[in-house]
N, C-alpha and C positions, 0 to 999 in steps of 0.2 A: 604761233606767236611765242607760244612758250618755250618750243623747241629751241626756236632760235636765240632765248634768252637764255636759255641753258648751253647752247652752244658758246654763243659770244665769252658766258662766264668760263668755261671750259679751256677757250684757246688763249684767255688773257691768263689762267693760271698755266696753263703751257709756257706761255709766253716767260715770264716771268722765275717759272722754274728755270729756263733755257739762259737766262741773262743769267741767275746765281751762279749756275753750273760754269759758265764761261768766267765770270770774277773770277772764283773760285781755281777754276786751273788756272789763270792768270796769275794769280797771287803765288800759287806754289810755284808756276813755274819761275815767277820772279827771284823767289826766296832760294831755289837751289841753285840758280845761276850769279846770284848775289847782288841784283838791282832791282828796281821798281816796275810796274807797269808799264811807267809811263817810255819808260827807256825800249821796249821792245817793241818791232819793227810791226808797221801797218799791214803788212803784205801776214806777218806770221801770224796775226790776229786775227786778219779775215779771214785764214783757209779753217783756223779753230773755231770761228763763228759759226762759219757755212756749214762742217762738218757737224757740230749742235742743231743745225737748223734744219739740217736735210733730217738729222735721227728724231726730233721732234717732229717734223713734216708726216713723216712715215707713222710716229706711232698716231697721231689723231686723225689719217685717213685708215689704218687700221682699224682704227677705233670706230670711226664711221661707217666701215663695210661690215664691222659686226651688230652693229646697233640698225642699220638700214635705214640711216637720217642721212642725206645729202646737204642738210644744212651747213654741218663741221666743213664742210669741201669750198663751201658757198663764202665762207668770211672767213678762209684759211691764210689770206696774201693779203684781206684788209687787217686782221688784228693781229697776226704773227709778226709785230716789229721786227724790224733789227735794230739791235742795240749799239746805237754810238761809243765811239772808244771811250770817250768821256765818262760815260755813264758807269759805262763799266768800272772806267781805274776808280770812282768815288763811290763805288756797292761797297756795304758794310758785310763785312763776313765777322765770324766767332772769335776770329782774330784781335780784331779792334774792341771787342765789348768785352769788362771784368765777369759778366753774368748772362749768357744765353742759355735761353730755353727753347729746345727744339719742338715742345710739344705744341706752345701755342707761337714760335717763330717769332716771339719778344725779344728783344736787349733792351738790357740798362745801362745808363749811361755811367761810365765808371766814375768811380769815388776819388778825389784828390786826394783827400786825407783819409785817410784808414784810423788814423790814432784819433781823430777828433769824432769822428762818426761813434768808435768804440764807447768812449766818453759820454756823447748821447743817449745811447742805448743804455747805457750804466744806470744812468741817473732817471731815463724813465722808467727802466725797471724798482729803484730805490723810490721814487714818488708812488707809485705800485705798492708797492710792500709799507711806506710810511699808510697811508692811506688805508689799508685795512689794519694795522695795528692801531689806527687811532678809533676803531670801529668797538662798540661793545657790546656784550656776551659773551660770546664763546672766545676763548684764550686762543690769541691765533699765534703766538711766538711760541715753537716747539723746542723746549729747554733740551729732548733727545737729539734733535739734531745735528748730525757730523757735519762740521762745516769742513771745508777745504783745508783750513790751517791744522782741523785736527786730524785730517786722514794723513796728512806730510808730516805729523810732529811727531810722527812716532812712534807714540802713543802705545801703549798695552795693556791688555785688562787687567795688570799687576797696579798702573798707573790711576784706574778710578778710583774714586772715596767711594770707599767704608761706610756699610749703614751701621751706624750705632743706636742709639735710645736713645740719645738725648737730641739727635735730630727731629725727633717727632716737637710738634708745635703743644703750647699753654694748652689750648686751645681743643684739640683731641684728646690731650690728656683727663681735661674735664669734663670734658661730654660723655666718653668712653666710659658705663658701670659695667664692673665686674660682680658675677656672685661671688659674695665675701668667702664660701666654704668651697668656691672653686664649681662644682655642679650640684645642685639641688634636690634633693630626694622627690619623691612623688608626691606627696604630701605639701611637699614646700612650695615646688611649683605647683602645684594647682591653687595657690590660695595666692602665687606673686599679683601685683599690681602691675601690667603692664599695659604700653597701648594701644585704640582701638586699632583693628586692622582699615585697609584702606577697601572703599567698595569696587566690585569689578566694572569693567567700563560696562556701558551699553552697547556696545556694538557685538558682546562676544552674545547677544541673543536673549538676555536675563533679564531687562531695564528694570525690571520691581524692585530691587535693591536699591538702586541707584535712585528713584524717584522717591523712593521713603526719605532716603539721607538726603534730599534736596530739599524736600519737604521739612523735614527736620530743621536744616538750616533758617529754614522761611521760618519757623513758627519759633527757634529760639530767637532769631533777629528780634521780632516784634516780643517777646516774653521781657528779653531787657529793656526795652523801650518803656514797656508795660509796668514793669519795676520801679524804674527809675520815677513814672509820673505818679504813680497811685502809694511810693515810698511814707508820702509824708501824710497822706490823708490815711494810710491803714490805723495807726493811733484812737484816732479819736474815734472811727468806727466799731474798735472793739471797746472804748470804754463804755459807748451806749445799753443802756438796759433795756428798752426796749427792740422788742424783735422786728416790730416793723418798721420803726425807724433804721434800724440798721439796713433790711432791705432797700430803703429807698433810700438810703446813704449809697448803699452800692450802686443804686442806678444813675444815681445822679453821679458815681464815679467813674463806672461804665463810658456815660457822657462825657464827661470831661476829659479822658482820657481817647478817647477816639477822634474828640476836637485837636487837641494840641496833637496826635500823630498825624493827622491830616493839615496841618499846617504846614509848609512846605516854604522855604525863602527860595528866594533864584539862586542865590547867591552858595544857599546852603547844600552839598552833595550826601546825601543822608537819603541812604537806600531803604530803608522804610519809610519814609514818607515821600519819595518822589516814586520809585519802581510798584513797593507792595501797596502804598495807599491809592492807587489805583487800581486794583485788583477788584473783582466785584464779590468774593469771598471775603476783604478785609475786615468787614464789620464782625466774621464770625469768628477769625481768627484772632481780634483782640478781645473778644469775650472767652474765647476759649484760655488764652493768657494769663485774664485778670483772672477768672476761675482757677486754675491753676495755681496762683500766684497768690490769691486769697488760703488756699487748702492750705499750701507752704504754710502762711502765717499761723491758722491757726494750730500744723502741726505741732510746728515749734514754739509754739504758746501752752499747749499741751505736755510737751518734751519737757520744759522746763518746769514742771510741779511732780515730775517722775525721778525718783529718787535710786531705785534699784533698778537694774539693768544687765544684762548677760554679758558676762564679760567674752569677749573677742566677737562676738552676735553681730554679721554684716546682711543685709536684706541687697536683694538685686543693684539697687537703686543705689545707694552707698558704695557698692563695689563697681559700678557706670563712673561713679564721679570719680575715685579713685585713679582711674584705668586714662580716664579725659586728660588727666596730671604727670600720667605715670612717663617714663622715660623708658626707654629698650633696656633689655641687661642681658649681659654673656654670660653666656656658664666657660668657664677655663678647666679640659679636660687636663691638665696638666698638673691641677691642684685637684683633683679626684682621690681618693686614695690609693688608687695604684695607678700613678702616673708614668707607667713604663712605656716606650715607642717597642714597635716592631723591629722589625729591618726594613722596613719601608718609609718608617718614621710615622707610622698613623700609632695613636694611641691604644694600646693593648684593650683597656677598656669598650673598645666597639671591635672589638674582633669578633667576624673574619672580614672585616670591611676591609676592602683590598681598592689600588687606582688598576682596575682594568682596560688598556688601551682600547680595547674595544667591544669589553660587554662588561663595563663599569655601572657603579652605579651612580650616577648624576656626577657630577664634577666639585662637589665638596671636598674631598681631597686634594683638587687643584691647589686652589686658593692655599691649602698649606705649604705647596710643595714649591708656590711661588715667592709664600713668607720670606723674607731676609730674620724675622727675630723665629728663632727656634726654641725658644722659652715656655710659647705658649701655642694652644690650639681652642679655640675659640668658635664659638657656636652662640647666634643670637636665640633670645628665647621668646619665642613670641605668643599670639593669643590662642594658636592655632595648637602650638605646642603646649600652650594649658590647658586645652581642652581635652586633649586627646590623657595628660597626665592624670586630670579629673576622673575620665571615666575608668581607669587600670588601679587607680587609688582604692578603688572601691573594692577589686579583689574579688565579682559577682561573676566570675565569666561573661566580662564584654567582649565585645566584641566593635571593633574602628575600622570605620575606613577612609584612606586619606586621598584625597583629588587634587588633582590642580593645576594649572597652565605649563608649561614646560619650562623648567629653568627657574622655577618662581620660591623652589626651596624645600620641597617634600623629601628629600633624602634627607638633607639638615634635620627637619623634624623630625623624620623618624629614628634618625643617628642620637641625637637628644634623647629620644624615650626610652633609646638602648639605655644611653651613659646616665640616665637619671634613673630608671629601673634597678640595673646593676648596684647601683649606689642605695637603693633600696633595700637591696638583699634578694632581689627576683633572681631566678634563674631565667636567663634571657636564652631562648633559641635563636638567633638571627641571619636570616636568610638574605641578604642583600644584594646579590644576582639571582634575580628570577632567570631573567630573560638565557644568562649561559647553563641554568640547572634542566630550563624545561627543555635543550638541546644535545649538552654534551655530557652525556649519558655510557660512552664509549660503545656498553652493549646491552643489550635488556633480557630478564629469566624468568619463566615463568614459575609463579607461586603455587603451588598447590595445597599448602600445609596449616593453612592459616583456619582456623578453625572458627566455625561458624558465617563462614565469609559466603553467599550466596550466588557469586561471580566470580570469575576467574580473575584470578589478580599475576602480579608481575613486580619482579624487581630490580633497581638497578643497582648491581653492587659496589661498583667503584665512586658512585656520589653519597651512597649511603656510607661506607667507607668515611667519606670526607665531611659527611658532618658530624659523624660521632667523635672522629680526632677533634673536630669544632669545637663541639659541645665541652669534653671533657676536659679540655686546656683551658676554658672560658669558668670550669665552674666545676673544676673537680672537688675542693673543698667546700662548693657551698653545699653537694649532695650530701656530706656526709648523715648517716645513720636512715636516707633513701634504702630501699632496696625493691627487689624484683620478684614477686614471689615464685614458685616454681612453676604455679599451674600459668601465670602469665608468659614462661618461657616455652612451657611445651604448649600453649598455645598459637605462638607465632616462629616457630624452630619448628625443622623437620625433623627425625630421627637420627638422620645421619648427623647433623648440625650440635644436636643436644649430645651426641658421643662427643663431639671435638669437642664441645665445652667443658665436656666433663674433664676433659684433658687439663686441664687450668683450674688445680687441686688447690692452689694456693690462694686463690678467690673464691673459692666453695662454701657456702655456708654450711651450719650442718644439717638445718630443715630442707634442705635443696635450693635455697633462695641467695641471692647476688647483689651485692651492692648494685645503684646504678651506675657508681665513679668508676667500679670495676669490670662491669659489662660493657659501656662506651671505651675504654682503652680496650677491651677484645677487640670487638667493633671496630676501632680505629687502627688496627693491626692485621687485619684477618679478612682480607673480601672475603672468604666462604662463607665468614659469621657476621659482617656487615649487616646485613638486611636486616635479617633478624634481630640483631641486639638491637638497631635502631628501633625498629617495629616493640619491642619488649620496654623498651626502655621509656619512651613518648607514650606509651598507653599509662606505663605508670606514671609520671610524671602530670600528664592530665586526672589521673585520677585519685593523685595524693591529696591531703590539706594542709600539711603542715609545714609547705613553702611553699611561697606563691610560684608558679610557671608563667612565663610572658614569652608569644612566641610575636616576634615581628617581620614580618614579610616584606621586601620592597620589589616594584617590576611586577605586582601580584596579578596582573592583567595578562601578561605572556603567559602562565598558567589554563589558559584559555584561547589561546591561540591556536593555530591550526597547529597541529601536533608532527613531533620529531620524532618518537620515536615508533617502530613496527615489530611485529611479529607473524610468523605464522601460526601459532596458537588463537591469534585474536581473529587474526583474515588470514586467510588459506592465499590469498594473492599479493596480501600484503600491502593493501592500495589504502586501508583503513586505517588511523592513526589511532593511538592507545591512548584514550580518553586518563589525563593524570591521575584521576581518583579514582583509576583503578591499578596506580602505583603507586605501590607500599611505602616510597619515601613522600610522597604528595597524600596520600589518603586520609591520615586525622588530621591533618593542617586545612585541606578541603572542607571535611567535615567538622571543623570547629567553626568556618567561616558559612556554609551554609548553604552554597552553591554548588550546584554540578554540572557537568556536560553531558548530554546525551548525546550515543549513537549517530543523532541526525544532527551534531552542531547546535542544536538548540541549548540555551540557558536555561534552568531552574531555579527556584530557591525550593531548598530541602529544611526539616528540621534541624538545627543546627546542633553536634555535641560539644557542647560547651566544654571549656576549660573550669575544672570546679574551680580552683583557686588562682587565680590571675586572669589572663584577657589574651586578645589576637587583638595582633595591627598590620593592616596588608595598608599599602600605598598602592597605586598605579604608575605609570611610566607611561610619558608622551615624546619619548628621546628616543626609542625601539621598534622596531616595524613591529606593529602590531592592530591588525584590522580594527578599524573603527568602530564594527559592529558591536564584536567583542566587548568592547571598553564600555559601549553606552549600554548595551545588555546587563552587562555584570553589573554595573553601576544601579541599573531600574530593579534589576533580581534583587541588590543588597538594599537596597531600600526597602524593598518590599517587606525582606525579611526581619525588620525594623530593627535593624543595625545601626549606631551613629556613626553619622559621617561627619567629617569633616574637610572642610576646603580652606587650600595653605592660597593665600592672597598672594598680588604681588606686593610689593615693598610701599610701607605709608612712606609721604614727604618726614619725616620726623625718624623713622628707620633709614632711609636711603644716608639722611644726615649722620649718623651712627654705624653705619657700616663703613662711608666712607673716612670716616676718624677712626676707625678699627681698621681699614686699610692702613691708614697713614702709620698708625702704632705698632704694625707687624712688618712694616714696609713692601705692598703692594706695586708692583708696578710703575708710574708714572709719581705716586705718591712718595716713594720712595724716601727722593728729598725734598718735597714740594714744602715742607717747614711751614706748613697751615696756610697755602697759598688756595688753594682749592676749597676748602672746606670754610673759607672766611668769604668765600668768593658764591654770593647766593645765585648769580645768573650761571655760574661754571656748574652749580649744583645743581639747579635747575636742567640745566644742557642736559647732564648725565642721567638726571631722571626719565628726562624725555628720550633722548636716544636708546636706552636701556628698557623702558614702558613698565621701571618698577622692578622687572625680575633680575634673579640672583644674578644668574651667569651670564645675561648679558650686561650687567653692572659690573661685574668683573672683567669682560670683554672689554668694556670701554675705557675701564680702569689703565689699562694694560698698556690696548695699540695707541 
């Protein structure tokens, strides 16, 4: 049965093919002879019919002798019409239709009007576009847009405006603090008010943060409440002289105050008394309140009969409130005291911070290079970057270490600690490609001369090279009246080495000892003598007192990576990677921080040699391949070693607002001439908080596209 039905459906599409095919040349033939259908003769249609029907006939009994169904044979004369002239001259071919589709064998019926149809289509695309512009939130009218009139008008990038300054909006202007001296010594920042940071979500694994500041929330909600009702009866409780009537003053306030937060109107939306007076901890969280809230009183009942007082004396607590008030503030490296650019246009002051296209450090360079005002270079200062100035202030050989999401600002910071340092008077070593130091190395040599060294060590001398020229263009005149004594040269110099130096009479002291301004320009002149002057020069340096050293690391986590560079000195096969800390440009920097690698990849923490006077700040890097293990290792090792750490957040709501008016005032991207359209606009602020999740560079991404 089913054959059959598959047969029948078979010879009607035969059928069917056979009638088009016959239109079909009908039609041409009409068209090249110059008449219609209908005009050519009965006789000359039927031999064309027949001849389609015998080649149709044939292929569906071929089709039958390969399939081995007799059916197709059986209802070959009943469903294989023949098609009437008629039918034929009124078959619709491709011809007649403005739109055929051969795939599903449709036509549409053509269109009268062409210009009115257009017109429809216009105008429901314009109901379209009204429609979501009357929508709100997110700004859907793209002011970059090239419309059609501006790609025909002409047009040239000579033809766009001009960002000037007086574009920027009231409105960023006033929000926008700059530090008044330009950048802030260490000293100054660590005592600014700025701030709190924002808490990390929950989701990245951490929730205890997050659930303290929830909590917090809940317990200051009810403290004001608490204030507000127990304000007017505090009075008369302390005028009482008796001790236990005051107790029972408090309890019976206690009560009352617990009654009226637990009053609730319908009408009234008041989230302490409809959400937390339901709670079944309420009762202990407004006694926790009024306790609170009673001590306040009688501190400052106490406060006022105290006469003398330490002048600038701030207690934890006092510096909380301050921070709750505070506002964001830039340091402007342009007003630093030597406010000179590069050739690259980065500020000489964080040299050798360089934009490497591709083993940069974080994208804080970006953001300048996309500046339209060249005036200034700007860097937010935030809690994270006070913290970290705190502990260098101090001048104990600390030792920082900085974490944090990628993109959320850790190069900033630690670009800050340079330019605030510096400004201090430190001598800054800064290192801000890990990731291209711990690789492109060009060749590596082994050390044998290093005296007292218990391991074979190694040097690499064209990066050792490169940081001594660093160093001594960053800080030749702060070295002055440094020097190097001589037993420290012949301790890190081979024989041969200490000849060539002696060749350089005109830096010779006459005990045998060398400035260090004068040994890092050898160093930065001389690969043979690179190593060693490095190696000579950082020992002294850590182990002077009479200026502070800061050395700052960024990318500090690729130092621990699987390793780039080999020798056969170390592996006869060369399959083993040269553990950094046992290269002479990597080794006190290692060992100021505390950690080592062993042989088998494993982490350590060692005893740390401290920097006597100043401090180490390494950051990590979450932008660079660099194995997970690694990161969370070193991270538990420097904990261990009970190093502070610190973690750069992403962006509070109250910063995000403040970068984006520091956008608008350098001219950013889309802010350009947005003339305080964005920044007035709290759901467009919003938007970008969210699509960005807080951190830098994708806040600037969005800024941008």
């Amino acid at each position: 049965m089913n054959n059959m039905k598959n047969a029948k459906a078979f010879v009607r599409q035969m059928s069917l093919n056979l009638n088009r095919r016959v239109s079909s040349r009908f039609r041409y033939i009409g068209q090249s002879i110059g008449t219609s259908t209908k005009d050519i003769s009965g006789d000359f249609y039927e031999q064309t019919r027949l001849r389609q029907h015998h080649s149709c006939v044939r292929q569906i009994r071929c089709f039958s002798k390969l399939r081995g169904d007799t059916s197709f044979g059986d209802i070959l004369n009943q469903e294989l019409l023949t098609p009437d002239l008629d039918d034929v001259q009124n078959f619709k071919t491709s011809e007649d239709m403005d739109f055929y589709d051969p795939l599903t064998v449709n036509y549409y019926p053509a269109q009268e009007d062409e210009d009115e149809n257009e017109e429809i289509e216009v105008a429901r695309r314009q109901a379209i576009r009204d429609e979501i512009d009357s929508r709100t939130g997110r700004l859907w009218k793209d002011r970059w847009e090239l419309t059609d009139e501006d790609w025909s008008s002409g047009k040239s990038f000579d033809d766009l405006p001009v960002w000037t300054e007086e574009l920027c909006s009231r409105v960023s202007r006033e929000r926008v603090v700059v530090y008044p001296d330009g950048v802030p010594t260490l000293s100054k920042l660590s005592s600014l008010a700025l701030p709190p940071p924002s808490l990390p979500p929950p989701a990245l694994g951490n929730p205890k943060p997050y659930v303290k500041h929830r909590k917090k929330i809940i317990f200051d909600a009810i403290y004001a409440r608490v204030q507000q009702f127990a304000e007017p009866h505090v009075e008369k409780i302390l005028a009482m002289d008796d001790w236990d009537a005051k107790q029972k003053a408090v309890d019976d306030l206690f009560e009352q105050v617990h009654d009226e937060l637990k009053k609730a109107d319908n009408d009234d939306d008041d989230y302490v008394q409809i959400v937390l007076g339901s709670q079944p901890n309420f009762p202990l969280l407004v006694e926790q309140a009024l306790e609170k809230y009673l001590r306040k009183v009688v501190h400052d009942e106490k406060a006022s009969f105290q006469v003398e007082s330490k002048a600038g004396s701030q207690d934890e607590e006092e510096k909380k409130v301050l921070d709750e008030t505070a506002v964001p503030i830039f340091m402007d490296l342009m007003k630093a005291k030597d406010p000179s650019l590069d050739e690259k246009g980065i500020p000489k002051i964080l040299h050798p911070l360089s934009s490497h296209k591709r083993d940069g450090s974080g994208r804080m360079v970006e953001e300048w290079e996309l500046a339209a005002n060249v005036k200034t270079r700007r860097i937010m200062i935030r809690q994270c970057t006070r913290d970290i100035a705190h502990a260098l202030d101090q001048c104990t050989g600390s030792r920082v270490f900085v974490t944090g999401r990628k993109g959320a600002g850790k190069t900033a910071a630690l670009a800050g600690i340079v330019a605030s340092a510096r400004e201090s008077g430190h001598i800054v070593l800064y290192l801000p490609d890990g990731d291209r130091l711990r690789k492109h190395g060009f060749y590596v040599e082994v050390n044998n001369h290093v005296q007292g060294a218990q391991e074979k060590l190694f040097d690499i001398p064209m990066l050792s090279k490169e940081v001594c020229s660093q160093l001594h263009q960053s800080h030749s005149k702060d070295m002055d009246g440094l020097t190097v004594e001589k037993e420290t040269l012949e301790k890190f110099m081979s024989k041969d080495q200490l000849k060539k130096l002696d060749g350089f009479k005109e830096y010779a002291q006459p005990d045998g000892s060398m400035l260090i301004s004068d040994l890092l320009k050898i160093g930065g002149e001389n690969v043979a003598l690179a190593a060693g002057c490095y190696s000579a020069a950082i020992d002294t340096l850590m182990a002077q007192t009479s200026k502070p050293f800061t050395v700052v690391m960024d990318q500090f986590n690729c130092y621990y990576d699987y390793g780039h560079y080999f020798h056969g000195e170390y592996d006869k096969l060369a399959k083993k990677a040269i553990p950094l800390d046992k290269i002479t440009l990597f080794r006190p920097l290692i060992q100021a921080v505390g950690v080592i690698k062993t042989d088998d990849e494993e982490l350590l923490p060692i005893e740390p040699k401290p920097i006597k006077r100043g401090g180490i700040v390494v950051g990590i890097t979450q932008s660079h391949a660099v194995a997970n293990r690694f990161t969370t290792e070193l991270t538990s090792a420097i904990k261990e070693s009970n190093a502070k750490v610190v973690d750069v957040p992403q962006y509070s709501a109250i910063e995000v607002d403040h970068i984006l008016a520091n956008f608008e005032i350098i001219g950013i991207g889309r802010l350009r001439f947005d003339r305080g359209e964005t920044v007035m606009n709290k759901q467009e602020v919003a938007y970008l908080r969210m699509v960005s999740g807080g951190l830098g560079q994708s806040l600037l991404d969005a800024c941008i596209i």
